[in-house]
SEDRENNU-985437 format. One record per residue (C-alpha): residue number from 1; chain; x, y, z; residue in one letter. Coordinates in Angstrom, 2 decimals. Example, Ala and Ser with C-alpha at 12.3 -4.5 7.8 and 13.67 -1.06 7.14 Angstrom:
num 1, cadena A, X 12.30, Y -4.50, Z 7.80, residuo A
num 2, cadena A, X 13.67, Y -1.06, Z 7.14, residuo S
// end
This chain:
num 1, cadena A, X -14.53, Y -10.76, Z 18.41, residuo X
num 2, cadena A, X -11.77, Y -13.97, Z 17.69, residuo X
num 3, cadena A, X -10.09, Y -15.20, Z 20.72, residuo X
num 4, cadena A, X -6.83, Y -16.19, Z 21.00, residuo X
num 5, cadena A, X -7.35, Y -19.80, Z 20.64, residuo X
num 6, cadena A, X -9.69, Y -19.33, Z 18.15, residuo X
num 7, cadena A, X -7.36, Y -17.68, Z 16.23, residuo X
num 8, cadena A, X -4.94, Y -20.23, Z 16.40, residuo X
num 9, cadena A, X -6.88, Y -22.55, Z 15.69, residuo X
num 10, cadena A, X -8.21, Y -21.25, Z 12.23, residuo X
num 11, cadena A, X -4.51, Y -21.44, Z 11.70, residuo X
num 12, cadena A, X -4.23, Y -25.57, Z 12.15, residuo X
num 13, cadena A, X -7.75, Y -25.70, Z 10.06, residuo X
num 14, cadena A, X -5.98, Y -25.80, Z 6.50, residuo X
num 15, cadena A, X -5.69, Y -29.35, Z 6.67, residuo X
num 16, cadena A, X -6.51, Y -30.64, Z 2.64, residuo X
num 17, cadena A, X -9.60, Y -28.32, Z 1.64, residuo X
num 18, cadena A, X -9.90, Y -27.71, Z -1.90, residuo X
num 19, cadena A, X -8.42, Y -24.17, Z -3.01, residuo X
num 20, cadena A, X -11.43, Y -21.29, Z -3.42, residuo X
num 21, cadena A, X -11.24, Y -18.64, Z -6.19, residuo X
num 22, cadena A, X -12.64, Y -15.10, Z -5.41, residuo X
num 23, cadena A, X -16.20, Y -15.63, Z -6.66, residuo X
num 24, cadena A, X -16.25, Y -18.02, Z -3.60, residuo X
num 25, cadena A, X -15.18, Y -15.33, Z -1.69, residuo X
num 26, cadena A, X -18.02, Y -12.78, Z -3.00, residuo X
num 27, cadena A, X -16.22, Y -11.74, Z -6.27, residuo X
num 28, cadena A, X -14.83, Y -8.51, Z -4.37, residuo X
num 29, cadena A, X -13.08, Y -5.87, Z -6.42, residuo X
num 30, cadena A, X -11.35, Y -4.60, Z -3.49, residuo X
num 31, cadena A, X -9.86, Y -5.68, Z 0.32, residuo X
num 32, cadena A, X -9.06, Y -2.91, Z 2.77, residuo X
num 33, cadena A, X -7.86, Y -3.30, Z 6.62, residuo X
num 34, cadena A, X -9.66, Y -1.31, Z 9.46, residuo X
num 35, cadena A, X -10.49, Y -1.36, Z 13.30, residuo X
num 36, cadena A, X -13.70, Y -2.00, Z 14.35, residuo X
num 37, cadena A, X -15.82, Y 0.00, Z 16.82, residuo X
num 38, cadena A, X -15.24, Y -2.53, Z 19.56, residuo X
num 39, cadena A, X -11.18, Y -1.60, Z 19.24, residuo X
num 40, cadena A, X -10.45, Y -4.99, Z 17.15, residuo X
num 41, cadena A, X -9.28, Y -5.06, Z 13.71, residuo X
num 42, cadena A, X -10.37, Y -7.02, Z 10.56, residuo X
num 43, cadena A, X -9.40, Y -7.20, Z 6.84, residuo X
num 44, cadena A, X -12.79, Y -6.79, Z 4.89, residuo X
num 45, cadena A, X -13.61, Y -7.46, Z 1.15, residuo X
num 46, cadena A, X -15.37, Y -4.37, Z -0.87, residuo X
num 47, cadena A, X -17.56, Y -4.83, Z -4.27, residuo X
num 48, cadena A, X -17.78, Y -1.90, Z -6.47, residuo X
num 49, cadena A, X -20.36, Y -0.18, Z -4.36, residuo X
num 50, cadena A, X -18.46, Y 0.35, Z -0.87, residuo X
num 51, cadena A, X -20.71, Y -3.34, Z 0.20, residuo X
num 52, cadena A, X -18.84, Y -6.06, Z 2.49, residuo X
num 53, cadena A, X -18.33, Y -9.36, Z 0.50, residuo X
num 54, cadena A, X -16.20, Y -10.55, Z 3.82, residuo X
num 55, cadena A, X -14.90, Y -9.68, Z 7.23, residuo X
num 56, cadena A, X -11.98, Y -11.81, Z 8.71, residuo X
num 57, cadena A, X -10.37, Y -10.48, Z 12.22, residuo X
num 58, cadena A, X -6.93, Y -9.64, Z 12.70, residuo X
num 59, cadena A, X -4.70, Y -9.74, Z 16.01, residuo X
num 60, cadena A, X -3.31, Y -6.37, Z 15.68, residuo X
num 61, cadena A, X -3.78, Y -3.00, Z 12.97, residuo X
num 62, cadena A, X -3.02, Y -3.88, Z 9.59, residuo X
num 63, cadena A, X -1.67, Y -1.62, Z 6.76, residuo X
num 64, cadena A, X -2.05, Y -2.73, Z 2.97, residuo X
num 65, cadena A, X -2.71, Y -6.30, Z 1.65, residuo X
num 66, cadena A, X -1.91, Y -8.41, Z -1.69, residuo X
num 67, cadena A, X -4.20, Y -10.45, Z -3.05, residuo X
num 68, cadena A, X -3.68, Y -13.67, Z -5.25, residuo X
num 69, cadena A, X -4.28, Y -13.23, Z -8.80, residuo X
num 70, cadena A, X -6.69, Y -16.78, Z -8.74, residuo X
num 71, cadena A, X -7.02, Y -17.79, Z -5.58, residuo X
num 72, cadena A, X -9.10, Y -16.16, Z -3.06, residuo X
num 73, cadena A, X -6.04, Y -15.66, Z -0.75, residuo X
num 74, cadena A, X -5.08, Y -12.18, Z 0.26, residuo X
num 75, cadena A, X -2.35, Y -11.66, Z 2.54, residuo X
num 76, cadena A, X -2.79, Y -9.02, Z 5.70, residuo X
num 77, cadena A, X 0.67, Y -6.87, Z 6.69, residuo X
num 78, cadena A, X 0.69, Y -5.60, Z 10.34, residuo X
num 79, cadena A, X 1.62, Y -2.04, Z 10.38, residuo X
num 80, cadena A, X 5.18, Y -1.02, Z 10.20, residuo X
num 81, cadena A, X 7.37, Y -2.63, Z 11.99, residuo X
num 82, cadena A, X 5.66, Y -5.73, Z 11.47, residuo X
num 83, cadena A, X 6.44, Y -8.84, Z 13.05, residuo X
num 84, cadena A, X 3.55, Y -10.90, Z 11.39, residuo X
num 85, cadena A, X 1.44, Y -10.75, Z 7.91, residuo X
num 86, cadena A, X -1.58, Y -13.44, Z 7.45, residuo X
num 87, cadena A, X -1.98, Y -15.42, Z 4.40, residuo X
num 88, cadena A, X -6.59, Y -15.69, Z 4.65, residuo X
num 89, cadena A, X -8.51, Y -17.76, Z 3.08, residuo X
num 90, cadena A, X -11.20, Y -15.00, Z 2.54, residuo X
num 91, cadena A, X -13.58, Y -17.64, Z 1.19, residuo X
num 92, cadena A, X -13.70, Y -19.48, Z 4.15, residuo X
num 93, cadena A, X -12.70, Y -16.63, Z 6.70, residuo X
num 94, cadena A, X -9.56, Y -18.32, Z 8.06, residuo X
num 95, cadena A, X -6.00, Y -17.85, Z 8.39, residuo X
num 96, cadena A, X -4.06, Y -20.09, Z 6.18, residuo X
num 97, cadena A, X -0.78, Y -19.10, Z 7.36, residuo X
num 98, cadena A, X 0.90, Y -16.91, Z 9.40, residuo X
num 99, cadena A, X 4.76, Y -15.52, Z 8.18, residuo X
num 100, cadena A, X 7.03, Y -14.14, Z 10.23, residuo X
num 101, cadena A, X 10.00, Y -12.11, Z 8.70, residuo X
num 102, cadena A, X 13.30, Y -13.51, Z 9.85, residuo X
num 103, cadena A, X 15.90, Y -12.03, Z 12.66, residuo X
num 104, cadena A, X 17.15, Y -8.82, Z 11.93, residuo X
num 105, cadena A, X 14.19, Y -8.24, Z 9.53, residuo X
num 106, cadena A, X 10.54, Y -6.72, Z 9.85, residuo X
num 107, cadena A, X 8.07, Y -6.37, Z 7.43, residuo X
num 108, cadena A, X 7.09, Y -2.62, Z 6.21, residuo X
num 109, cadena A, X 3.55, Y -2.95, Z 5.89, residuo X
num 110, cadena A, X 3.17, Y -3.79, Z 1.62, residuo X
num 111, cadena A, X 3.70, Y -6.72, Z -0.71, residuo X
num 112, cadena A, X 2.68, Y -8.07, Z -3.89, residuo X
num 113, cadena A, X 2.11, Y -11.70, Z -5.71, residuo X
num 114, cadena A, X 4.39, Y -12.25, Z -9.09, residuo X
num 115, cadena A, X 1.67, Y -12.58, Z -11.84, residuo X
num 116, cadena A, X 1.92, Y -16.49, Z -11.73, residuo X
num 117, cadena A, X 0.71, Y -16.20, Z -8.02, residuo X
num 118, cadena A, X 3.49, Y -18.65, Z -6.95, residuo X
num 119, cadena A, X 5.76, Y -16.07, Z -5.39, residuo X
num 120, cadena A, X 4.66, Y -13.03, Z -2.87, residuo X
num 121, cadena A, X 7.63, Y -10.27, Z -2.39, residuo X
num 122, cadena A, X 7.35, Y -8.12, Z 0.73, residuo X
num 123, cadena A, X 8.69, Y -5.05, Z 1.70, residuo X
num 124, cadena A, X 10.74, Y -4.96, Z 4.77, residuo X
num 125, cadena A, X 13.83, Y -3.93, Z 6.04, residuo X
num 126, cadena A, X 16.88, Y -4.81, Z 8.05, residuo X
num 127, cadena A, X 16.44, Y -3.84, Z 11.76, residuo X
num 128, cadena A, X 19.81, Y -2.55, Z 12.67, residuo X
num 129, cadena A, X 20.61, Y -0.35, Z 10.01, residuo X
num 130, cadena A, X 16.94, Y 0.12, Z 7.92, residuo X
num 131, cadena A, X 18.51, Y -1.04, Z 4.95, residuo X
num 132, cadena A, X 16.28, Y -2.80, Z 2.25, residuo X
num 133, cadena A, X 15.06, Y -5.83, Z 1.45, residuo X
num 134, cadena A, X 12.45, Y -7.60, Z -0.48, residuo X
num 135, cadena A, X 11.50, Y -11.04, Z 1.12, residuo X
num 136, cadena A, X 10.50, Y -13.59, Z -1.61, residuo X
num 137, cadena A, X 7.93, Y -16.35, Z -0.54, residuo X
num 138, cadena A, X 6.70, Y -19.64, Z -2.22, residuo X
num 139, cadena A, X 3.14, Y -19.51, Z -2.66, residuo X
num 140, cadena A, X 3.42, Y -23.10, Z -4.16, residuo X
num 141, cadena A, X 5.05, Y -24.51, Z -0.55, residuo X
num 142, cadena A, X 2.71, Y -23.25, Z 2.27, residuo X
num 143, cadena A, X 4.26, Y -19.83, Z 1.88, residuo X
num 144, cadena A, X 8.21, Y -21.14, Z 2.55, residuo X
num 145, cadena A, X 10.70, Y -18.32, Z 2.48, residuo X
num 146, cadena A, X 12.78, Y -19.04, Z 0.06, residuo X
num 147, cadena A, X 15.07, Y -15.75, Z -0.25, residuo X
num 148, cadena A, X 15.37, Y -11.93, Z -0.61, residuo X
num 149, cadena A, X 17.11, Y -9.39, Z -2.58, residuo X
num 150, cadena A, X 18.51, Y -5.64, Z -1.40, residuo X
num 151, cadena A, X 16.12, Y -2.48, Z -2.53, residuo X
num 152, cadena A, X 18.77, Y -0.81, Z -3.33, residuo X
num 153, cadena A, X 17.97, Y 2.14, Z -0.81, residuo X
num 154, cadena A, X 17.22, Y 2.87, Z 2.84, residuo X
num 155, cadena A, X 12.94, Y 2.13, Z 4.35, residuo X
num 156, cadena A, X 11.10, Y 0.86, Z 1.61, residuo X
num 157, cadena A, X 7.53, Y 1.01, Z 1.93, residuo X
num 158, cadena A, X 5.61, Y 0.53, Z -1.19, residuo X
num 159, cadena A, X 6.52, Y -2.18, Z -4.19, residuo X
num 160, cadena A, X 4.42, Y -2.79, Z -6.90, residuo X
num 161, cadena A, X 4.65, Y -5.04, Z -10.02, residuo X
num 162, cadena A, X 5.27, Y -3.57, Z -13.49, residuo X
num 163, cadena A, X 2.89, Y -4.14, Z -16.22, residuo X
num 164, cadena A, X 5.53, Y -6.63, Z -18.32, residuo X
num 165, cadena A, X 5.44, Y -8.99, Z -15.13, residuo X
num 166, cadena A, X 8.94, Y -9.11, Z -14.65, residuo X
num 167, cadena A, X 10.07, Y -6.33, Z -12.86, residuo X
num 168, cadena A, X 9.12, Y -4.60, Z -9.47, residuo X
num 169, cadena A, X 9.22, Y -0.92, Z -8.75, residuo X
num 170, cadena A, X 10.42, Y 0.05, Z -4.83, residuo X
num 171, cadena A, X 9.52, Y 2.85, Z -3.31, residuo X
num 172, cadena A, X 13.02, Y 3.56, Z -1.06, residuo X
num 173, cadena A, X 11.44, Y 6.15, Z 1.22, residuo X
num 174, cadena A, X 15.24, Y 7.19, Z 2.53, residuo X
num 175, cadena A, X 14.31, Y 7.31, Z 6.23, residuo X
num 176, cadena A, X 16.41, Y 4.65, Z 9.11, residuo X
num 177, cadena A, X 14.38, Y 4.05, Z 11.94, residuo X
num 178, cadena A, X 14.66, Y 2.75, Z 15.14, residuo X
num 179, cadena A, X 12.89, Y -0.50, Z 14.67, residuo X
num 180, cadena A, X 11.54, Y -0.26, Z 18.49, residuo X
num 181, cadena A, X 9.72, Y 3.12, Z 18.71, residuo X
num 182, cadena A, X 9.61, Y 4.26, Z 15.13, residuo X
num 183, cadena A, X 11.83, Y 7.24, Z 15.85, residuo X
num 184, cadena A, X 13.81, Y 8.27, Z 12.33, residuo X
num 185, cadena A, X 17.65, Y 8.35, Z 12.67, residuo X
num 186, cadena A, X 18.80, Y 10.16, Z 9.54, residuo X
num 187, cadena A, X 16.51, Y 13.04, Z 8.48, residuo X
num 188, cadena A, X 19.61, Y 15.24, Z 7.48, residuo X
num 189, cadena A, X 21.36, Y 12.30, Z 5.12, residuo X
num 190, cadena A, X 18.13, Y 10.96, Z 3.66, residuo X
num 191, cadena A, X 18.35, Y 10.16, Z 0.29, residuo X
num 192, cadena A, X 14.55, Y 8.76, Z -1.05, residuo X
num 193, cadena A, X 14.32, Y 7.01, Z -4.69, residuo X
num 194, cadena A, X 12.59, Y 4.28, Z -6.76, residuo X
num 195, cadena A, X 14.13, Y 1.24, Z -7.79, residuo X
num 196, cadena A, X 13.34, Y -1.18, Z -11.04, residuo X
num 197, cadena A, X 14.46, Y -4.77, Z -10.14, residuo X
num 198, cadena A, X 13.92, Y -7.70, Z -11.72, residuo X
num 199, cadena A, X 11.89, Y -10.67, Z -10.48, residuo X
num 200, cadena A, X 15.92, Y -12.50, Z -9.94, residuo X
num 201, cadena A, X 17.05, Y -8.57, Z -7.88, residuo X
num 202, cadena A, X 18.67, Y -7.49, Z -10.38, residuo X
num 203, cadena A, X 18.45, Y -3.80, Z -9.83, residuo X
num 204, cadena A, X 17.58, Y -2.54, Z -13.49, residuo X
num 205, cadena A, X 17.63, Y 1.20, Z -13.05, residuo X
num 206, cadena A, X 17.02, Y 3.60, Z -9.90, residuo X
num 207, cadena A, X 16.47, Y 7.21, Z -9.33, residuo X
num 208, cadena A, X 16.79, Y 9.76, Z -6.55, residuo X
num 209, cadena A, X 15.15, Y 13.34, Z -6.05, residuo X
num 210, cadena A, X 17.07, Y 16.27, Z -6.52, residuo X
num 211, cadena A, X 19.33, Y 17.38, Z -3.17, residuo X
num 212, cadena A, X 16.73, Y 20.25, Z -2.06, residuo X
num 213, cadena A, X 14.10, Y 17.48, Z -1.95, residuo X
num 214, cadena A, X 15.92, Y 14.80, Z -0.26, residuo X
num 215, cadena A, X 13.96, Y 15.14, Z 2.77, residuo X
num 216, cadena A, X 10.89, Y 14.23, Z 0.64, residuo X
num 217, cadena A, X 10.05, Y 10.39, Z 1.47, residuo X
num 218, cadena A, X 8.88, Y 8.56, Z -1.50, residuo X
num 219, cadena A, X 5.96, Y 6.12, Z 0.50, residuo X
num 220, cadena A, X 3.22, Y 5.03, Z -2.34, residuo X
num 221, cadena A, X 3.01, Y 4.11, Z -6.11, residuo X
num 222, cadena A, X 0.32, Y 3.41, Z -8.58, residuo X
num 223, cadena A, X 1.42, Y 1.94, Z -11.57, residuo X
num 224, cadena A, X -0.14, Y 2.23, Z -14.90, residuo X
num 225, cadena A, X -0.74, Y 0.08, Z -17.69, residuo X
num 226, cadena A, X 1.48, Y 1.68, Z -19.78, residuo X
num 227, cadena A, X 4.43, Y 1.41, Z -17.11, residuo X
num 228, cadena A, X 4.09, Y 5.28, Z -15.63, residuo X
num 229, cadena A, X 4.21, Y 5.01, Z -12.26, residuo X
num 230, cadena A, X 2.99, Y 7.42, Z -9.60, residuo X
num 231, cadena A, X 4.59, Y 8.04, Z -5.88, residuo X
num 232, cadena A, X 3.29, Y 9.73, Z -3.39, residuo X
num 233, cadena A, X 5.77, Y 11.65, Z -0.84, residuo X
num 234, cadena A, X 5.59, Y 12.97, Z 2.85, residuo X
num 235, cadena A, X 7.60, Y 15.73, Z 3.86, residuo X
num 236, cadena A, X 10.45, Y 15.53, Z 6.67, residuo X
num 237, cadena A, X 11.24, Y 19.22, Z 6.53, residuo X
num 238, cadena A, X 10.25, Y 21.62, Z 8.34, residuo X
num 239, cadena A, X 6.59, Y 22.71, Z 8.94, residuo X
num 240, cadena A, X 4.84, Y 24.74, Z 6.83, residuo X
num 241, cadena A, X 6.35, Y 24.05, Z 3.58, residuo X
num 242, cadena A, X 4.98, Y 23.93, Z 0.47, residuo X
num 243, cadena A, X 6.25, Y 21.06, Z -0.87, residuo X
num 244, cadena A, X 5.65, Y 18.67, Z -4.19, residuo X
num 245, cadena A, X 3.65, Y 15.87, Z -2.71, residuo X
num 246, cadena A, X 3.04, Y 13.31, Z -6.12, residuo X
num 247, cadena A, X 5.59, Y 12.45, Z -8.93, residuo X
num 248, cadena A, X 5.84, Y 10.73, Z -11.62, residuo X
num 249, cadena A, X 7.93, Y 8.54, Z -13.27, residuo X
num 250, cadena A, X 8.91, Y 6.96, Z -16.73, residuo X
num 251, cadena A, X 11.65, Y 4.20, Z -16.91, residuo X
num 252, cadena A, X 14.73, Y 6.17, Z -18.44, residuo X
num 253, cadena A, X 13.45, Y 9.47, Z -18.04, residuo X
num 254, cadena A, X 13.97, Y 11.94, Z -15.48, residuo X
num 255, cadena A, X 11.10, Y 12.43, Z -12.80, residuo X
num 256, cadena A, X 8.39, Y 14.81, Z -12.78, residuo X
num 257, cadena A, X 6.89, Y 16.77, Z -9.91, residuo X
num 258, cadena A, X 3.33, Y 17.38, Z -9.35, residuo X
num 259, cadena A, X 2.42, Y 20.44, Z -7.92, residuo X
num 260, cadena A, X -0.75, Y 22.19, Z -6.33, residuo X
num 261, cadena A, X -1.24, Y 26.00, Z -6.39, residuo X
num 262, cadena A, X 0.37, Y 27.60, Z -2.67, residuo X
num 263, cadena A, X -2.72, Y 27.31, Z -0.81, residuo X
num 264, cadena A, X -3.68, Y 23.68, Z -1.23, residuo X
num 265, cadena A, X -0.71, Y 22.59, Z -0.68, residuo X
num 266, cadena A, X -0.24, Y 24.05, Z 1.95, residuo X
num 267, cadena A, X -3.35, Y 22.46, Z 3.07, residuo X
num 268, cadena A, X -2.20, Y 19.11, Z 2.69, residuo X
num 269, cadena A, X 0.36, Y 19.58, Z 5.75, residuo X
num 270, cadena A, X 3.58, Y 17.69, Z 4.03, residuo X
num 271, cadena A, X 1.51, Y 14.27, Z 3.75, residuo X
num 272, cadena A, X 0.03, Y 11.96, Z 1.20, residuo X
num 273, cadena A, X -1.22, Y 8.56, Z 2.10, residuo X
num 274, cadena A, X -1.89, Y 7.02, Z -0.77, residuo X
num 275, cadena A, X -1.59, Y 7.36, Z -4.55, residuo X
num 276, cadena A, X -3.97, Y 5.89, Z -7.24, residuo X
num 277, cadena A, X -4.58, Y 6.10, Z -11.24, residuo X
num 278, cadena A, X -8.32, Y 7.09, Z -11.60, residuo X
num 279, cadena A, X -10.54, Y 3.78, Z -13.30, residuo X
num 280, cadena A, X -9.63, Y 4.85, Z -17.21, residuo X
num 281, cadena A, X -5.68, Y 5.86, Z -16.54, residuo X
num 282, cadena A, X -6.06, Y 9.68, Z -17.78, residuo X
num 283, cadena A, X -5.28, Y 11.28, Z -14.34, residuo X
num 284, cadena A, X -4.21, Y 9.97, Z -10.81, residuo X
num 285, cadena A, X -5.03, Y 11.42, Z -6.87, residuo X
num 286, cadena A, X -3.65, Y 11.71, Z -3.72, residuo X
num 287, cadena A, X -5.15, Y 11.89, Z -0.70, residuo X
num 288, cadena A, X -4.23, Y 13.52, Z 2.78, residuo X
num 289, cadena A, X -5.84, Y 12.62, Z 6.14, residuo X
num 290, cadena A, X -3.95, Y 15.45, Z 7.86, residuo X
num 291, cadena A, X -5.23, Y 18.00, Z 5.25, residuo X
num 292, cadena A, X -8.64, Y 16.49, Z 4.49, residuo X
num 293, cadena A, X -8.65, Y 16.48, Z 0.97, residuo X
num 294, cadena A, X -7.94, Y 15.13, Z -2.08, residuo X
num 295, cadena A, X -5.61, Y 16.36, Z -4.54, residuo X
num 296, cadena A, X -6.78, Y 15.69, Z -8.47, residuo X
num 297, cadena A, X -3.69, Y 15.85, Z -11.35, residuo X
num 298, cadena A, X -3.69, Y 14.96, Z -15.09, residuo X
num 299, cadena A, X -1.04, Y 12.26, Z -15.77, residuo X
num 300, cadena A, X 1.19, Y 15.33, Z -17.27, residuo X
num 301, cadena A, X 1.20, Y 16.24, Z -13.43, residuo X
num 302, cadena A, X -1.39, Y 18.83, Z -14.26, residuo X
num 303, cadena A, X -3.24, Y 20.23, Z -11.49, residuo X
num 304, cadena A, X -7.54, Y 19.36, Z -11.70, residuo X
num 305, cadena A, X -8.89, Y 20.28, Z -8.39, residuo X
num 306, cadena A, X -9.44, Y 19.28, Z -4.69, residuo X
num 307, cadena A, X -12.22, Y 17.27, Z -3.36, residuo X
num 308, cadena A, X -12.40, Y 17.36, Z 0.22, residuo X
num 309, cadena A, X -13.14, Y 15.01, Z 3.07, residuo X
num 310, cadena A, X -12.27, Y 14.81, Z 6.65, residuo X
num 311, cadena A, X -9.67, Y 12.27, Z 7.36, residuo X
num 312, cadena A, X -9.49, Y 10.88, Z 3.64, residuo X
num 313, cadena A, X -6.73, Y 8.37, Z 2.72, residuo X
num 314, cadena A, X -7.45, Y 5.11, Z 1.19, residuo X
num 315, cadena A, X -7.48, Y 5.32, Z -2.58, residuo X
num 316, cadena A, X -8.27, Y 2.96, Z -5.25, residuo X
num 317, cadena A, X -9.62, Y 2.60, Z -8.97, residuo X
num 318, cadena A, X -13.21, Y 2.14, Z -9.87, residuo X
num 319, cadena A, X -14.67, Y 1.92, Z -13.24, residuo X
num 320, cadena A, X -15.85, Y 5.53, Z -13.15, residuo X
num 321, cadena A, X -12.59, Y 7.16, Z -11.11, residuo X
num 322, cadena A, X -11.98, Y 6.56, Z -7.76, residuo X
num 323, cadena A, X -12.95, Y 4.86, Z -4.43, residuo X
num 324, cadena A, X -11.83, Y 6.48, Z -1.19, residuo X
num 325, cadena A, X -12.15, Y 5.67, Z 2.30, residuo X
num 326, cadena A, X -11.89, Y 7.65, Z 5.70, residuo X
num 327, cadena A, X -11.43, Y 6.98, Z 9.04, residuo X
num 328, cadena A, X -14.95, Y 7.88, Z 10.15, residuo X
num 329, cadena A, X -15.81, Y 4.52, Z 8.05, residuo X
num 330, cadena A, X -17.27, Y 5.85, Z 4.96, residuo X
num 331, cadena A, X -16.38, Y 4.88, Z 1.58, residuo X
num 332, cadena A, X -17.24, Y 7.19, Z -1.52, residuo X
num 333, cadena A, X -16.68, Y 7.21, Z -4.99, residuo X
num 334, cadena A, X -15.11, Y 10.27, Z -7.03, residuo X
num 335, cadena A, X -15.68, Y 10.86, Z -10.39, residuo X
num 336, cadena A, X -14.72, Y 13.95, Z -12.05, residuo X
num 337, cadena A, X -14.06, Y 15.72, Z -9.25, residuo X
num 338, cadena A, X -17.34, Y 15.38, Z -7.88, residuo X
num 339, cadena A, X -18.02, Y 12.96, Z -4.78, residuo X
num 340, cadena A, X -20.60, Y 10.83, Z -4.11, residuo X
num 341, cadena A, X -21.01, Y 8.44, Z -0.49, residuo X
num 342, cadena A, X -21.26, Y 4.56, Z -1.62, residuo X
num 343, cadena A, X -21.40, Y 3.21, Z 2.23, residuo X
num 344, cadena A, X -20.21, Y 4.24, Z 5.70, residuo X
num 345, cadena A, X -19.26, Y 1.17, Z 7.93, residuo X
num 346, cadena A, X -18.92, Y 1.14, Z 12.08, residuo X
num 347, cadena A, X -15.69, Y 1.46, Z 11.71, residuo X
num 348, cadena A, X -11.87, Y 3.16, Z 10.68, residuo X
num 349, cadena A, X -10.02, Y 2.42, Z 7.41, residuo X
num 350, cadena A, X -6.59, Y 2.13, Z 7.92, residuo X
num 351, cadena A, X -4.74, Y 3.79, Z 4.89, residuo X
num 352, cadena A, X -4.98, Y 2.10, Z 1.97, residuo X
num 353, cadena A, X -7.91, Y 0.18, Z -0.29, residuo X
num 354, cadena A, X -5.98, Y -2.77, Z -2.50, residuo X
num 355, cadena A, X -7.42, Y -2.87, Z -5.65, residuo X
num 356, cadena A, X -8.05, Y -7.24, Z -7.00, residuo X
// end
């Protein structure tokens, strides 16, 4: 396990070595966060098969990562409300830098690179009233911030790049927080959405759900080639609803709500932790921890089927369908609704496998 110093250290150990691209790092298709079985955490690299292509300890839980489109650099976010995210060197196993969001500001626990790989945006939010913010970061200059734009909504969480490589999608999940314990401030006034901004913040066009859903917190997207994006929601109503848990969503059309016959979603108690397209774009899954299970839909928001698996959440393409993880450490692969176990780790995934 990394001490302290030696943490630090591996932060002052840039000095002038030659940048590493991600064959260097073990060509891995994937990066994922967990926590160990000794109670420390890590950021690990994934091939294709569930195998580890590298391991590089964290100080605290992570969430979700970015990785750099050439270099292999993949930046860790703490969970939300996160004072730190690391910029690794996952060739090398080092931290590279270490960025801290600035007062009044805390990172929400996603991020992604512009296409060029010179700027990463991050999702965070202001910590006195939860309003949103993208931070924008020079890739170029050691990482510099350099400036952020408003979301355009309350607690983002997810952001994404669009296929055209100018515009980011936000996932405004609607909920204020008390940035010290987590505890949510505005359940009866929430108001979750998406939001298209340009690269410059322009916002270019933003929806909200429909006032009987408004206490449905938009949290995860997957994007597809084609633009259609996918969000995942978790309900802040009351228990025991049977709510739509996955939309979808065209640029200048209106939404469109997934939904699961009574009993399964039921089953997936109000919550989906992450959202993916399946490896050839024709359908997309969530997954639910609390429920166990994983819900299957056509990308008409057709219903397919459930797979299930006890404390499922991570989600991610493969060339075949998916890749999911679990807390108990295992890693499997779905492919047409059928599941198959790839590896199982001594460890937890966190929530999320970040698809390179």
């Amino acid at each position: 396990m990394t001490t302290r110093r030696g943490f630090l250290a591996s932060l002052l150990a840039v000095g002038a070595a030659p940048r590493l691209g991600w064959a260097e790092a073990g060509d891995p298709s994937y990066i994922a966060a967990a926590r160990d079985a000794a109670g420390g955490f890590a950021l690990y690299g994934l091939d294709g098969s569930g195998g580890v292509t590298f391991r590089v300890p964290l100080p605290a839980r992570g969430h979700a990562g970015a990785g750099h489109p050439a270099r292999a650099e993949a930046v860790a976010f703490a969970r939300r409300p996160g004072a730190f995210a690391l910029v690794i060197d996952c060739a090398r196993g080092m931290v590279l830098h270490r960025l801290t969001p600035p007062a009044n500001r805390h990172f929400n626990g996603h991020g992604v690179f512009a296409r060029s790989g010179t700027r990463l945006f991050t999702s965070e939010q202001a910590g006195d009233t939860s309003a949103g913010v993208i931070g924008i970061w020079d890739a170029e200059a050691g990482y510099a911030r350099i400036g952020e734009m408003p979301t355009g909504g309350i607690g983002p969480h997810d952001l994404r790049l669009m296929p055209d490589g100018g515009t980011l999608v936000v996932a405004n999940g609607g909920i204020a927080t008390d940035p010290t314990d987590r505890t949510k401030l505005n359940i009866p006034t929430m108001r979750p959405g998406l939001a298209y901004l340009d690269l410059d913040g322009t916002i270019l066009d933003q929806i909200e759900l429909t006032p009987d859903l408004h206490r449905n917190s938009i949290r995860h997207l997957a994007v597809r080639g084609d633009g259609l994006v996918g969000f995942a929601m978790q309900w802040q109503g009351e228990t025991g609803a049977a709510m739509p848990l996955l939309g979808l969503h065209r640029r200048g059309a209106a939404p469109v709500l997934a939904t699961a016959p009574l009993a399964d979603e039921l089953a997936m108690d109000g919550y989906a932790g992450s959202v993916a397209f399946d490896g050839g774009g024709a359908e997309l899954a969530i997954t639910s921890p609390r429920g166990g299970r994983l819900h299957r839909f056509s990308d008409q928001g057709r219903f397919l089927g459930v797979v299930s698996r006890a404390d499922v959440c991570g989600l991610a393409p493969d060339a075949a369908g998916y890749l999911a993880s679990d807390g108990l450490g295992g890693l499997i692969s779905v492919e047409g609704g059928r599941p198959a176990p790839l590896a199982r780790l001594d460890c937890a995934w966190d929530n999320h496998i970040v698809a390179l």
